[in-house]
NUFIPA-754770 format. One record per atom (N, C-alpha, C): x, y, z; residue in three letters. Coordinates in steps of 0.05 Angstrom, whole numbers, padded with zeros to 5 digits, always signed. Layout:
NUFIPA-754770
XYZala...
***
This chain:
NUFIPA-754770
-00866-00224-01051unk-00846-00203-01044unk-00840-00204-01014unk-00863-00210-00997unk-00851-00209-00965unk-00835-00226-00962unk-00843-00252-00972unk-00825-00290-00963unk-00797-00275-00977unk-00794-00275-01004unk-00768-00253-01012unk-00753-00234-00988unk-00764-00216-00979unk-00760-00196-00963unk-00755-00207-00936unk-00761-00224-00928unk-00767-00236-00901unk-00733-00252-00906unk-00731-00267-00926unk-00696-00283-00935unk-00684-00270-00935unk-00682-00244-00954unk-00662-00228-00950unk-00657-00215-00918unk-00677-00208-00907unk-00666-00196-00873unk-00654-00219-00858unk-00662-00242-00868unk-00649-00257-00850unk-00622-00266-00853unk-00608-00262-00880unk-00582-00280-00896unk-00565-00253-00878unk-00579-00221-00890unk-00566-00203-00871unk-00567-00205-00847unk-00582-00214-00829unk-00578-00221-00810unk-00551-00247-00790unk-00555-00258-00809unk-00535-00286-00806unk-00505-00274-00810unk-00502-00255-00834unk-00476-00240-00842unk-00469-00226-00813unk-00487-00211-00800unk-00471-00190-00785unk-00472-00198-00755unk-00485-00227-00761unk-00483-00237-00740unk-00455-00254-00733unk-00449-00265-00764unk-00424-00284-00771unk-00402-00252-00768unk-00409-00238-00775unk-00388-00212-00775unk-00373-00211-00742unk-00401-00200-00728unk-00378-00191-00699unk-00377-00212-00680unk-00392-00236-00686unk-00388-00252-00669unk-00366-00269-00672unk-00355-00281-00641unk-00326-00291-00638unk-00323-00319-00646unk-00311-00331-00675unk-00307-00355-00683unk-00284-00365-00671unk-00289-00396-00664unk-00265-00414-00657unk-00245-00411-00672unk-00213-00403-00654unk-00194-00405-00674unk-00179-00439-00678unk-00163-00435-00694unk-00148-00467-00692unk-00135-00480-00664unk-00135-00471-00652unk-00138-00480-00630unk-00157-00492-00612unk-00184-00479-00622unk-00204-00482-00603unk-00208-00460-00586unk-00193-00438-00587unk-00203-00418-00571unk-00215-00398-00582unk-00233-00382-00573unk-00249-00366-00575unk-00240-00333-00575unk-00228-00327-00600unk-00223-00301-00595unk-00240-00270-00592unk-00229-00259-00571unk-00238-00241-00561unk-00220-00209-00571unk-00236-00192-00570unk-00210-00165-00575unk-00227-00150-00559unk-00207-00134-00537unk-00220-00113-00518unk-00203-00089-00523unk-00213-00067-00526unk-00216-00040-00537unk-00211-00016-00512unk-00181-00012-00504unk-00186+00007-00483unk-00194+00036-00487unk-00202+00049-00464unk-00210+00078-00474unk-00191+00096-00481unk-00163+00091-00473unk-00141+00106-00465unk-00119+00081-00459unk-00089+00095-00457unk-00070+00079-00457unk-00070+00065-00432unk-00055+00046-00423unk-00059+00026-00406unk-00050+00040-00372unk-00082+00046-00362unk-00073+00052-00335unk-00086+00035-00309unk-00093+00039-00285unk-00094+00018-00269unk-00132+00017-00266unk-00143+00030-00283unk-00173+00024-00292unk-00173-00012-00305unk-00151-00012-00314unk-00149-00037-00330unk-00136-00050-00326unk-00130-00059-00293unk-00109-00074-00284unk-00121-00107-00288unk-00137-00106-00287unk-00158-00131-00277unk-00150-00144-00308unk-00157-00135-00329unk-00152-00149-00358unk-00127-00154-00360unk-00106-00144-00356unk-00086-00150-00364unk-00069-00167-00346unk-00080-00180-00312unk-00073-00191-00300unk-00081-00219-00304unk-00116-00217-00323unk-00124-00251-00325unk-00117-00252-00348unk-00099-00237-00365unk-00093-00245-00384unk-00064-00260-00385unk-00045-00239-00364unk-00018-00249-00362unk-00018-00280-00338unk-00036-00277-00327unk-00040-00296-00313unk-00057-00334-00320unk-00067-00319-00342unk-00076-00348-00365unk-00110-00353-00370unk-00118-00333-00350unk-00148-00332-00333unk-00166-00340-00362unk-00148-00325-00378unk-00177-00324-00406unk-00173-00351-00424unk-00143-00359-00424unk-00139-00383-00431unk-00149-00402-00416unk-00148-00411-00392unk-00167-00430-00375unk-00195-00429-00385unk-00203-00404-00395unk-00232-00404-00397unk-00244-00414-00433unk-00223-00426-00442unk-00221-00421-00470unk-00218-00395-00495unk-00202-00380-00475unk-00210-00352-00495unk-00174-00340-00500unk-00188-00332-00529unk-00154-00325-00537unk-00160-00287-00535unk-00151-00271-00519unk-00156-00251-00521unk-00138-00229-00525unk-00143-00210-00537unk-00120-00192-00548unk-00135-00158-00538unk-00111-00141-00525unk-00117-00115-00518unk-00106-00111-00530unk-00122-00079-00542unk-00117-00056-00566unk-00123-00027-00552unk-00111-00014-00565unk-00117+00010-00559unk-00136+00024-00574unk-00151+00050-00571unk-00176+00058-00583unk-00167+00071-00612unk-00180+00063-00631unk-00169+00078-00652unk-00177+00110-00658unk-00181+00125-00678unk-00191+00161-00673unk-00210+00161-00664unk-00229+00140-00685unk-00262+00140-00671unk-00267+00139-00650unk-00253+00126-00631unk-00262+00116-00606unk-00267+00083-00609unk-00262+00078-00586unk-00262+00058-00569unk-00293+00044-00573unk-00311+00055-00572unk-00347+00051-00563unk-00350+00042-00593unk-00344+00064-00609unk-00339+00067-00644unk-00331+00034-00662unk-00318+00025-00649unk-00304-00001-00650unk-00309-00014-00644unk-00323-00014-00620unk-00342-00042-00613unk-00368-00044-00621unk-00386-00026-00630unk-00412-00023-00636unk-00405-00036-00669unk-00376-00027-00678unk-00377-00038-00711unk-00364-00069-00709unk-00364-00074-00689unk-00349-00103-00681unk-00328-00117-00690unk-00310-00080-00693unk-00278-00090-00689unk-00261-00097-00659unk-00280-00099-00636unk-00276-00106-00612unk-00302-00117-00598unk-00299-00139-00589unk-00323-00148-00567unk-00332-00137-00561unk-00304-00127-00535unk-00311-00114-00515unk-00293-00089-00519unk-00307-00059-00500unk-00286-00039-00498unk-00297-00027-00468unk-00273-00011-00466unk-00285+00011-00446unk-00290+00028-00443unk-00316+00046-00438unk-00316+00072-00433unk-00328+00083-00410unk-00347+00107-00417unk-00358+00115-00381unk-00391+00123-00392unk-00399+00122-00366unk-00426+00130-00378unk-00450+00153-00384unk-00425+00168-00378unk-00436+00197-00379unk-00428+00200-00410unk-00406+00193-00415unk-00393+00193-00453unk-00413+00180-00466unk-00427+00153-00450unk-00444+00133-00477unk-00464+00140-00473unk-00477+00165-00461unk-00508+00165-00463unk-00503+00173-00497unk-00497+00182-00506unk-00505+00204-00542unk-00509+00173-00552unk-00494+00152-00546unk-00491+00117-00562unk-00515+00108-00561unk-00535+00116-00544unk-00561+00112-00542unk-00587+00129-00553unk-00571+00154-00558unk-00597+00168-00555unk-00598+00185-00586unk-00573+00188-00607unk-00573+00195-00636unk-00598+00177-00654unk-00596+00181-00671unk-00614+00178-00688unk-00606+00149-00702unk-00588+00149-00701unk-00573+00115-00703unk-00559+00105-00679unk-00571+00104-00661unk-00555+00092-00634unk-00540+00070-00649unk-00514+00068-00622unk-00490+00043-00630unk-00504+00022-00610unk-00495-00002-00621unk-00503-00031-00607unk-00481-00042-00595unk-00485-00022-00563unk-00477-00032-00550unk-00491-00037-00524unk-00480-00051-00500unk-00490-00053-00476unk-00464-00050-00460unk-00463-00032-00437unk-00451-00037-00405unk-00458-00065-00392unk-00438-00082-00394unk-00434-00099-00382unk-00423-00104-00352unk-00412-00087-00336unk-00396-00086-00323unk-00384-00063-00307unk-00380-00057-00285unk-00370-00029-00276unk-00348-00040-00269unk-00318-00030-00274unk-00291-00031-00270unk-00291-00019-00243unk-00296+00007-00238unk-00293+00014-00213unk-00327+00020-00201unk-00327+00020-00180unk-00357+00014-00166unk-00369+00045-00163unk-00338+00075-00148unk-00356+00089-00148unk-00342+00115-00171unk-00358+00131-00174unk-00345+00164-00188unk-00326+00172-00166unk-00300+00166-00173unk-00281+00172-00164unk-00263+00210-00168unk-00282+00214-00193unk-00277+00238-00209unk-00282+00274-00182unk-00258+00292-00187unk-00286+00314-00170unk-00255+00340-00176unk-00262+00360-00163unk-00237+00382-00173unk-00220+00388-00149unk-00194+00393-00171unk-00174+00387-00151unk-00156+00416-00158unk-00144+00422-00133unk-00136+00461-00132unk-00112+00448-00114unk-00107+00478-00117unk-00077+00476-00089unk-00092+00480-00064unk-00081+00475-00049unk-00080+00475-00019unk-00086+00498-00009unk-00109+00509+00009unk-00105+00529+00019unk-00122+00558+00002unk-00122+00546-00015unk-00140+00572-00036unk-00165+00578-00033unk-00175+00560-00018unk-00207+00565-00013unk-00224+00543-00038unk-00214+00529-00047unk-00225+00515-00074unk-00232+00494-00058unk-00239+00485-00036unk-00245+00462-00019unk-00270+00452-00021unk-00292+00474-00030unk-00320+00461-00037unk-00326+00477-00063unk-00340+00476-00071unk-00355+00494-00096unk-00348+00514-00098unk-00368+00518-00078unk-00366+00556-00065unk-00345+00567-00076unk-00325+00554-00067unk-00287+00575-00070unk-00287+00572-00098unk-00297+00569-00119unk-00299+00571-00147unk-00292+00588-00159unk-00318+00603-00147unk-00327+00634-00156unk-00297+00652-00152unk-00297+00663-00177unk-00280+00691-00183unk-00257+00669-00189unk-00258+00648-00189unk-00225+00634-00200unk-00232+00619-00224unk-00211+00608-00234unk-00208+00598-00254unk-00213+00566-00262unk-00221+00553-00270unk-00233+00530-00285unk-00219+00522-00306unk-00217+00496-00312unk-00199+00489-00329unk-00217+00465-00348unk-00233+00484-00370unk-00251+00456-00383unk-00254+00446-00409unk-00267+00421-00413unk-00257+00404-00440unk-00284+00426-00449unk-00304+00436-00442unk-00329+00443-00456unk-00339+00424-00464unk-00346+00414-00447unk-00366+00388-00454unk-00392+00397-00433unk-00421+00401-00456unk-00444+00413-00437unk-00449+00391-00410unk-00440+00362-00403unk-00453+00353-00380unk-00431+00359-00362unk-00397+00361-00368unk-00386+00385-00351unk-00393+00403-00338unk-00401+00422-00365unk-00406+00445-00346unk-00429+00446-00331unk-00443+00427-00338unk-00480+00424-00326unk-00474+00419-00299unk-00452+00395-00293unk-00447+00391-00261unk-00436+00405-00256unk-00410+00420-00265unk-00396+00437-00249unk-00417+00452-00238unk-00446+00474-00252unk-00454+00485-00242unk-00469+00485-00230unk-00488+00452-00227unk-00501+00440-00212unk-00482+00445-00175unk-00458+00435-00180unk-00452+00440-00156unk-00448+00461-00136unk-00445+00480-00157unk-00433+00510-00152unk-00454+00524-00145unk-00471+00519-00156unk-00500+00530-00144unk-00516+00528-00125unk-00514+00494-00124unk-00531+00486-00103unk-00500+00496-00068unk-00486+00507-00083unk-00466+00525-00056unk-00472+00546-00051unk-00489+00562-00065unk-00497+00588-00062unk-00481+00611-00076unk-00464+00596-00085unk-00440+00616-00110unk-00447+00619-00129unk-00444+00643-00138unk-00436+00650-00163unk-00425+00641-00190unk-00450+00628-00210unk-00432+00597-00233unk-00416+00621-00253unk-00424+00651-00259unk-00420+00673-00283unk-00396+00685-00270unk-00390+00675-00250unk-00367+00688-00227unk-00336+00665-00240unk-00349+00641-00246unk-00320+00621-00248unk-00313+00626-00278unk-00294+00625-00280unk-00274+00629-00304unk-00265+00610-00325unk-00279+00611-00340unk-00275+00579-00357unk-00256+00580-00384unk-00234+00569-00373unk-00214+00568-00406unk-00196+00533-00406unk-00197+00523-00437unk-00198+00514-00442unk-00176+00488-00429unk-00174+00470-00421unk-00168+00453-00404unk-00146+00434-00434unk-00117+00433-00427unk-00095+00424-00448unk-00075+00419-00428unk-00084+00414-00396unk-00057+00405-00379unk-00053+00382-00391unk-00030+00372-00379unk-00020+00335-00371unk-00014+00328-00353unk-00005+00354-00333unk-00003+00340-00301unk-00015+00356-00291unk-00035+00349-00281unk-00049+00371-00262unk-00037+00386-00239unk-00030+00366-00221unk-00016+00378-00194unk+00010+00397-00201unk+00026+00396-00222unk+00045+00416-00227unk+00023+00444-00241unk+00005+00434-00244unk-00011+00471-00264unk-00018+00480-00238unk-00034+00458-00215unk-00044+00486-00201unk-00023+00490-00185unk-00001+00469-00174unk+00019+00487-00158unk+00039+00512-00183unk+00040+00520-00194unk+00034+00538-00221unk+00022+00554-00215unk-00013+00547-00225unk-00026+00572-00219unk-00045+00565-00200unk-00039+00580-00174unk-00068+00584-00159unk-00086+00572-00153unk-00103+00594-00182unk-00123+00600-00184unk-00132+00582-00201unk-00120+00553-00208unk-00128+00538-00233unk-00150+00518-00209unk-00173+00512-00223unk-00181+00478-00213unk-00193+00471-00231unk-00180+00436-00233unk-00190+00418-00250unk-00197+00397-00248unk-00220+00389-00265unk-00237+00358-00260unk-00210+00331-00270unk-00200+00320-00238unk-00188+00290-00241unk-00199+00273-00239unk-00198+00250-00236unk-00200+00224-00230unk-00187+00227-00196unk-00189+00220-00180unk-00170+00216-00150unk-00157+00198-00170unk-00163+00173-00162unk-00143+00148-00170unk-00120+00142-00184unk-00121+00170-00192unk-00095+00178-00217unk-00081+00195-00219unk-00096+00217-00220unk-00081+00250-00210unk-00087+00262-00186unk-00099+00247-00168unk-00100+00257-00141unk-00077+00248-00125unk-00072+00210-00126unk-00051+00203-00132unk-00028+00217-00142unk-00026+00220-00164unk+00003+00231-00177unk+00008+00261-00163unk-00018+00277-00149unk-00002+00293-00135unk+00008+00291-00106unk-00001+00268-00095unk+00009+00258-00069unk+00035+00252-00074unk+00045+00238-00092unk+00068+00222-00090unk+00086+00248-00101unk+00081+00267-00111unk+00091+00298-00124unk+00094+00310-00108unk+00088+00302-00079unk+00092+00325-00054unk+00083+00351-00067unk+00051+00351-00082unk+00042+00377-00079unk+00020+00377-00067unk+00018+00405-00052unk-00003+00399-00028unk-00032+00413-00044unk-00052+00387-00053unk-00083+00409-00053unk-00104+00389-00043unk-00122+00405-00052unk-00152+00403-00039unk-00171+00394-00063unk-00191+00385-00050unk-00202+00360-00066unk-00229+00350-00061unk-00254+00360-00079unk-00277+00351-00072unk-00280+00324-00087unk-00295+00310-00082unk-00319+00294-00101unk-00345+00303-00108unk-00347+00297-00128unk-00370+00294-00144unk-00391+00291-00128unk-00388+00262-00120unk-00411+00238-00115unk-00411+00250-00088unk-00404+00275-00070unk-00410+00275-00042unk-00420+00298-00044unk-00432+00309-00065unk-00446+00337-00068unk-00476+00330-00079unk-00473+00305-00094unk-00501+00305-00108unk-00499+00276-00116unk-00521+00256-00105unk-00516+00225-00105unk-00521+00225-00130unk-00529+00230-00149unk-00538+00234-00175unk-00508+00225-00193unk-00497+00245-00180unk-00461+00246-00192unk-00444+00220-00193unk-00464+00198-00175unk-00438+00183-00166unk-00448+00162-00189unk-00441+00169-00222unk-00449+00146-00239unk-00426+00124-00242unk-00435+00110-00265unk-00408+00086-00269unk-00385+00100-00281unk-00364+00103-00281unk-00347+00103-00287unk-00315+00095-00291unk-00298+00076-00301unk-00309+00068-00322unk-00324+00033-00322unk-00340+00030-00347unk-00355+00011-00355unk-00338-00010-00373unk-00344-00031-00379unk-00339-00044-00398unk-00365-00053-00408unk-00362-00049-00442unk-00380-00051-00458unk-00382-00071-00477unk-00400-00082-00487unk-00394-00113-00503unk-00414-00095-00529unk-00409-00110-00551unk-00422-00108-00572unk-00452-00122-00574unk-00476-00117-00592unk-00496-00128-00582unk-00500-00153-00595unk-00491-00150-00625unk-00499-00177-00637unk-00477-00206-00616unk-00452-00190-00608unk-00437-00211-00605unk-00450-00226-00577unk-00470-00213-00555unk-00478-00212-00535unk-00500-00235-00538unk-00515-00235-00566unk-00535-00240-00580unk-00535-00270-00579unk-00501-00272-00601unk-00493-00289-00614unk-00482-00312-00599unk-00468-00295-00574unk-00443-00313-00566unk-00444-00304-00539unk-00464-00309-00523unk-00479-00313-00496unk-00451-00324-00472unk-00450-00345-00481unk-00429-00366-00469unk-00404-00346-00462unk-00397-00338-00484unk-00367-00334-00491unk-00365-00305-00476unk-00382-00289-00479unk-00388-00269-00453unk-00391-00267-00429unk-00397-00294-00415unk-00401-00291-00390unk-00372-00314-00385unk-00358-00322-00400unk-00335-00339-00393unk-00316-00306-00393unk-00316-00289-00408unk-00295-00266-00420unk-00301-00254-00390unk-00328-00241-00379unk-00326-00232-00352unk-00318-00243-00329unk-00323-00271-00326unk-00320-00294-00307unk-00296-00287-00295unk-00273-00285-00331unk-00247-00287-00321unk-00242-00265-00305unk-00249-00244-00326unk-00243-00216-00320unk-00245-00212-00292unk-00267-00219-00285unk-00276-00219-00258unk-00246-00228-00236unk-00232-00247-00242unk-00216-00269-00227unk-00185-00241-00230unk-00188-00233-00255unk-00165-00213-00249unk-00173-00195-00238unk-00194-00178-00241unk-00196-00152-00213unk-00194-00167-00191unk-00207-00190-00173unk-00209-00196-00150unk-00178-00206-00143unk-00158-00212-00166unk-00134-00210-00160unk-00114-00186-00148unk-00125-00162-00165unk-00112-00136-00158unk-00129-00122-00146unk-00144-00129-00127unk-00154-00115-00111unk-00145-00133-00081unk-00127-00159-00082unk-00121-00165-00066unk-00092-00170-00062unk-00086-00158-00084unk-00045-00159-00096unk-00042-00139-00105unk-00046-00115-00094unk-00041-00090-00116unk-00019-00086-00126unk+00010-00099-00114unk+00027-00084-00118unk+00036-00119-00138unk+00033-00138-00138unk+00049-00149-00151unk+00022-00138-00181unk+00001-00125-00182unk-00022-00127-00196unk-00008-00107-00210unk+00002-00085-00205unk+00011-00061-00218unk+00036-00064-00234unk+00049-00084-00211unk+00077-00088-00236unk+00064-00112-00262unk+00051-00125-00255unk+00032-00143-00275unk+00027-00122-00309unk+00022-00098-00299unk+00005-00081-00316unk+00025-00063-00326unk+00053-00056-00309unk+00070-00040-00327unk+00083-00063-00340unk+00093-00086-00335unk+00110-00108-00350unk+00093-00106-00378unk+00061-00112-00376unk+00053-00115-00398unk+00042-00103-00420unk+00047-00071-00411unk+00031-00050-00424unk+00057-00046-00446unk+00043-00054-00470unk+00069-00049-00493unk+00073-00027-00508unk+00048-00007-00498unk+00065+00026-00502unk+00077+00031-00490unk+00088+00028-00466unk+00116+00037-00453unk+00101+00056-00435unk+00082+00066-00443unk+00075+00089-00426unk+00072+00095-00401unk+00075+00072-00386unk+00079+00070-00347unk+00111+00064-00345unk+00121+00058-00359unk+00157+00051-00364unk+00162+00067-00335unk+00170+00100-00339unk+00180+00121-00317unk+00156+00123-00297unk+00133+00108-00295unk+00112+00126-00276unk+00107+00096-00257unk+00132+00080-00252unk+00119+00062-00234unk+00110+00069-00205unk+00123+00081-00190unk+00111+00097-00166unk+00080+00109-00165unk+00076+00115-00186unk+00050+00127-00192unk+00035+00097-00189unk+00044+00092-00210unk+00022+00057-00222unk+00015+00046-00194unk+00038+00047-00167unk+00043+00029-00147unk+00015+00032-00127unk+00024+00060-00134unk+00004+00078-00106unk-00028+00080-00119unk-00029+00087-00145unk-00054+00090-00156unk-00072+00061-00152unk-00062+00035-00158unk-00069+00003-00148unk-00067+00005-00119unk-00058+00012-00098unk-00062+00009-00075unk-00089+00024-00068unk-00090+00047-00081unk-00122+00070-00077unk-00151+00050-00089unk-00140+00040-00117unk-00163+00027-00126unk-00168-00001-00120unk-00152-00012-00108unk-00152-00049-00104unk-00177-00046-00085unk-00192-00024-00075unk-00218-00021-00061unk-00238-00007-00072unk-00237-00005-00096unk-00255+00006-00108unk-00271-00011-00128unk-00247-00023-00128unk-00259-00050-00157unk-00292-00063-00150unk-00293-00071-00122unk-00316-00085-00116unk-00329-00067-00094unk-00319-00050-00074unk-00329-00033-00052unk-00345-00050-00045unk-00371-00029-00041unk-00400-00046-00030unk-00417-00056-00043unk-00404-00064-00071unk-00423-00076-00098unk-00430-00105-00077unk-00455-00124-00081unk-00452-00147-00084unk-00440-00164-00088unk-00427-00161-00119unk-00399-00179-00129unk-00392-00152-00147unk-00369-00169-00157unk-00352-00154-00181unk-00371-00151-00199unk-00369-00119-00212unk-00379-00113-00241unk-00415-00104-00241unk-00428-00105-00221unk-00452-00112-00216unk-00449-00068-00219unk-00478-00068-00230unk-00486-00039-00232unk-00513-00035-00226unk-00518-00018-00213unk-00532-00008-00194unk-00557-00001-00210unk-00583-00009-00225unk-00604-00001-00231unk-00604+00027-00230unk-00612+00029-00197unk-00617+00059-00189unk-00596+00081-00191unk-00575+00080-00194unk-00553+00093-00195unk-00550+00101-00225unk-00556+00085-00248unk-00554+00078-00273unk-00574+00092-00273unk-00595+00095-00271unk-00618+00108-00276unk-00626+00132-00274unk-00615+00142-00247unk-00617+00164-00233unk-00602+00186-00252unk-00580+00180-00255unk-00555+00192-00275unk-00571+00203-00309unk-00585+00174-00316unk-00596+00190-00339unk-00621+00201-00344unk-00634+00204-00321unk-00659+00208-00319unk-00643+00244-00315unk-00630+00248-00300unk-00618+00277-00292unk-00603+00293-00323unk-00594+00277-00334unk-00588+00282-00372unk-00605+00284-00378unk-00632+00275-00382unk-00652+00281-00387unk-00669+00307-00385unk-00666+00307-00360unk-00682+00324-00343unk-00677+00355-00358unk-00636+00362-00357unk-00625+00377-00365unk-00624+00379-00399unk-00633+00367-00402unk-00629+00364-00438unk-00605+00357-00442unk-00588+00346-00435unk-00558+00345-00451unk-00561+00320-00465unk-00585+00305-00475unk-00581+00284-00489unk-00604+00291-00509unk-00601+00276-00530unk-00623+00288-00552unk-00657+00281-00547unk-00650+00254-00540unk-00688+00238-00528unk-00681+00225-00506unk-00702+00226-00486unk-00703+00219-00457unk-00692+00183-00460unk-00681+00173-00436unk-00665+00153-00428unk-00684+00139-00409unk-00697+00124-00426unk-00718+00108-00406unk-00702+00097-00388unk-00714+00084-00360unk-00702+00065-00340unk-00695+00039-00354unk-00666+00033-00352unk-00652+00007-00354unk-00640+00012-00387unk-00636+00031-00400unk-00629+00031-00422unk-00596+00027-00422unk-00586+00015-00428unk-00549+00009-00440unk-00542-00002-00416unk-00554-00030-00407unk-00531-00036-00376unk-00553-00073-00375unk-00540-00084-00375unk-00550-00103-00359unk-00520-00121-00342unk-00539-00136-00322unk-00524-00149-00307unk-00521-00181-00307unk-00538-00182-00325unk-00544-00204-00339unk-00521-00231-00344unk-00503-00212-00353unk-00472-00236-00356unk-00448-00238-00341unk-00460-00226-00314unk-00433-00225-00297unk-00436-00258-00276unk-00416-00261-00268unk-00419-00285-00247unk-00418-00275-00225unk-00445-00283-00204unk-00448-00271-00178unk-00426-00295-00153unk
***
């Protein structure tokens, strides 16, 4: 019964290995499918530059961008309807820590730091934490939200039962709080801090990562599937190699890098927002690599620190040993 039992794990084995791993097409190339988190914005300038540019073809790789289906993006790659996808890593700790974790790994940091932090009008007093209290908040209710929001707010000496929390359904930020006030909400800079510069609306703007080093995690990641990681070693570190060759492109061409990314984004959805696309690639063409070593490289201690503090707080179901969902393993230094 074991020699039996022992065949069968393995034939299943071979299946789901033959499943997500990337077979030669008639060509000879190696198809890939990468899974974005969201529609095509300048997080993902880098893929769609070594793609329009041939980077993945040079490398033998036939690769195709998709967008995330309901499940998610992470959802799709762990079932290995995509290699690769993207997400962040405050979203993929639960991918680790449920009772059926997904098989995946962080391969990669797209951008180097937490660019993320809240953004108010001008002048309101919303300039650090502190000015919080007695105003209004704009949130998805997500507990590691509110855990930092009040992580920060506290460690200001304010009042967290003082800030006002209703449910966050903007689309342009800089027009809600020049609107209201009293609104602040968690952006990205690189995008809506951006879009309200170029909006000539005037606000104020902390970070995250300059309140609590803790904060400054990956965001966003690119994630590979595990069997395919397993399976197809090669074809992963050729898929980053390239990848690699398009961020270090648009981080040194932003602007031909951005029109690269509206030409090719076939939802249309940057169509009217090239100004935005222009300026938001000029902000990030220094973020891609900063003071990493090389491209994509993630920080142990940074990685660690982040989920050891989830931990700490309970917002994950079982503790996040050191080095869990990240290696660096397949990037080219």
């Amino acid at each position: 019964m074991k020699r039996v039992f022992c065949i069968v794990l393995s034939v299943c084995l071979l299946v789901c290995l033959t499943a997500c791993g990337a077979k030669k097409a008639a060509d000879g190339k190696t198809p890939i499918t990468v899974c974005l988190d969201w529609t095509p914005n300048t997080n993902h300038t880098g893929l769609y530059v070594a793609l329009v540019n041939g980077y993945y073809a040079d490398a033998g790789l036939d690769v195709t961008i998709v967008q995330p289906p309901e499940n998610g993006a992470t959802q799709a790659c762990a079932a290995g309807q995509a290699q690769f996808a993207v997400d962040m890593q405050d979203t993929l700790a639960p991918a680790f820590t449920s009772d059926t974790p997904l098989g995946v790994t962080a391969v990669a940091a797209l951008v180097q730091h937490n660019s993320s932090g809240i953004l108010s009008k001008a002048g309101q007093g919303m300039d650090t934490p502190a000015g919080l209290a007695g105003n209004t908040y704009l949130t998805w209710d997500s507990p590691t939200e509110l855990a930092m929001l009040k992580n920060v707010v506290t460690n200001a000496g304010a009042d967290w039962e003082s800030v006002k929390l209703i449910p966050n359904t903007v689309t342009n930020e800089a027009q809600d709080v020049l609107q209201h006030p009293d609104h602040a909400i968690w952006v990205f800079y690189g995008w809506s801090g951006i879009n309200a510069e170029i909006s000539g609306v005037d606000t104020d703007f902390f970070y995250f990562r300059d309140l609590n080093p803790v904060f400054d995690y990956y965001t966003p990641v690119l994630i590979a599937n595990n069997v395919f990681l397993q399976s197809e070693p090669e074809a992963a570190k050729a898929f980053l190699a390239a990848t690699k060759q398009g961020y270090l492109f648009a981080a040194e061409h932003p602007q031909e890098a951005a029109r690269i990314l509206i030409d090719a984004d076939d939802t249309h959805s940057l169509t009217d927002s090239e100004a935005l696309v222009l300026a938001s690639q000029e902000y990030l063409s220094a973020e891609y690599v900063s003071d990493a070593p090389y491209w994509g490289y993630i920080s142990p201690e940074r990685w660690d620190a982040f989920y050891a503090w989830l931990s700490e707080e309970g917002l994950v179901e079982k503790a996040l040993p050191a080095g869990t969902g990240f290696s660096n393993a397949y990037l080219a230094q």
